[in-house]
N, C-alpha and C positions, 0 to 999 in steps of 0.2 A: 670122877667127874662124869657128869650124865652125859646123851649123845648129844642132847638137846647145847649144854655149855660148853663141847668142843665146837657143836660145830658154829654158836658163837662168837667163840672165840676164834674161829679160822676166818669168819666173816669180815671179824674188827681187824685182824692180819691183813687182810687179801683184798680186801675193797681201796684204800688208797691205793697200793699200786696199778689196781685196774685201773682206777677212774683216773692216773697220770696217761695212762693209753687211750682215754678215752670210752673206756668200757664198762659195764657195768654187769655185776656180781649178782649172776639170775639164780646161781644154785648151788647147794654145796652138799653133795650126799658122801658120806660117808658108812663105808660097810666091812665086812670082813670076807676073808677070801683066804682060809686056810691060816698060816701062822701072819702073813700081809694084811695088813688094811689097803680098802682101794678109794682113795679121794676123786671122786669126779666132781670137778668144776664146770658149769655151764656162765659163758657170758656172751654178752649182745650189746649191741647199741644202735644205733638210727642207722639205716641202710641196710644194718646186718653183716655179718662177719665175713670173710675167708679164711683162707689157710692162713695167707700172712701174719693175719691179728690175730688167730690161734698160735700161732708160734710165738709172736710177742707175746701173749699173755703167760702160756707156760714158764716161757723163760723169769717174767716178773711172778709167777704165783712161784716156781720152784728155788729160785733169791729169797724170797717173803718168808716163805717156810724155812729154808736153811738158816737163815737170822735170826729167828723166832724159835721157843718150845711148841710153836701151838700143837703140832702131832708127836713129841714128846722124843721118846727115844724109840719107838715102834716102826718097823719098817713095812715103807707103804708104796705102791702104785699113784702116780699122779696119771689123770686124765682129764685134758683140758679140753671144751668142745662147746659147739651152739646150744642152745632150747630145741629141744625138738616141737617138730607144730603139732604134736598133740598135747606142749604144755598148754595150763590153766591160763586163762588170759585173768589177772589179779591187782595188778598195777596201772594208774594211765597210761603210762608210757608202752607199756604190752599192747591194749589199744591202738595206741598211735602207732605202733610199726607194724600193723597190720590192718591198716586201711586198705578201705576195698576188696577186705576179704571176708569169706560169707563164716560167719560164726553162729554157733546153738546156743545158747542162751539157756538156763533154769535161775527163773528168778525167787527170791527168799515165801515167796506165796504159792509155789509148786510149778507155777506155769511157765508155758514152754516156747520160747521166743527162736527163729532163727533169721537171717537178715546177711546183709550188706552191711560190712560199716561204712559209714558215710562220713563221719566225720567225732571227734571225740574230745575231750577235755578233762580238767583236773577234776572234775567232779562227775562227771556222766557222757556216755554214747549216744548217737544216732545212728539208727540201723534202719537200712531200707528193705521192705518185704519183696519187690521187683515188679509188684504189681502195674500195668499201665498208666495208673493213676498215682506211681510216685508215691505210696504208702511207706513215710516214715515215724518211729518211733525214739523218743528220747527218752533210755533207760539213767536212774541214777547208779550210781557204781555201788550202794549202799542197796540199794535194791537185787543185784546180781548173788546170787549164791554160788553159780558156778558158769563160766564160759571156756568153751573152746573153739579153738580152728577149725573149719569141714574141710578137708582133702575134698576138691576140686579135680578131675579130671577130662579133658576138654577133647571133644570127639574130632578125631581127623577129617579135613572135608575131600 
């Protein structure tokens, strides 16, 4: 089985019990680490997680897995945790829980956008440049090649 159809099939495992928490299944990499495999799981929802919802989810993805063959008979490393903000912004909803925050933009014609989001939907962003005059832009999401987060660090007064 390719990497590609486990980690499929860890998806179709592991997304209902997330989404009974409320959560949703941002990532699933799987590697190896000596004779172990190490499963990281990333998941998020509106607000953004804690420890607490990291804990619930472990406990629901490591029930999922003991139920299931999806990781077979191979002994493995679970690690349950957020998106880091240098993931890909890819989905609306990644968008949406990062309103009002300044993002890079490379859109599928090379060019290079970064902004404010101001506001976003199932089909496309508005991003503000911050200019005086309120300079916004409305990207379609089919237009986007690649977005991420910009780490912000805010000068002490």
């Amino acid at each position: 089985m390719s990497t590609s159809d486990i980690r499929d099939r860890l998806t179709q495992v592991l997304s209902p019990p997330l989404a009974a928490l409320g959560l949703d299944l941002e990532e699933v990499h799987l590697s190896k680490a000596g004779k172990r495999s190490v499963l990281r799981i990333a998941v998020d929802r509106d607000g953004g997680v804690d420890m607490d919802a990291v804990a619930d989810a472990t406990r629901a993805v490591s029930t999922a897995l003991d139920e299931s063959d999806a990781m077979g008979e191979q002994p493995y490393t679970l690690e349950v945790g957020s998106p880091g903000v240098d993931r890909l912004l890819t989905l609306p909803r990644h968008w949406r829980r990062n309103g009002g925050r300044l993002v890079a933009i490379t859109l599928t014609d090379g060019t290079k956008v970064t902004g404010r989001i101001t506001a976003s939907d199932e089909t496309g962003v508005v991003v503000s440049d911050g200019s005086a005059d309120a300079g916004s832009t409305r990207l379609s999401y089919a237009d986007v090649a690649k977005a991420r987060i910009q780490i912000e660090f805010k000068k002490g007064s």
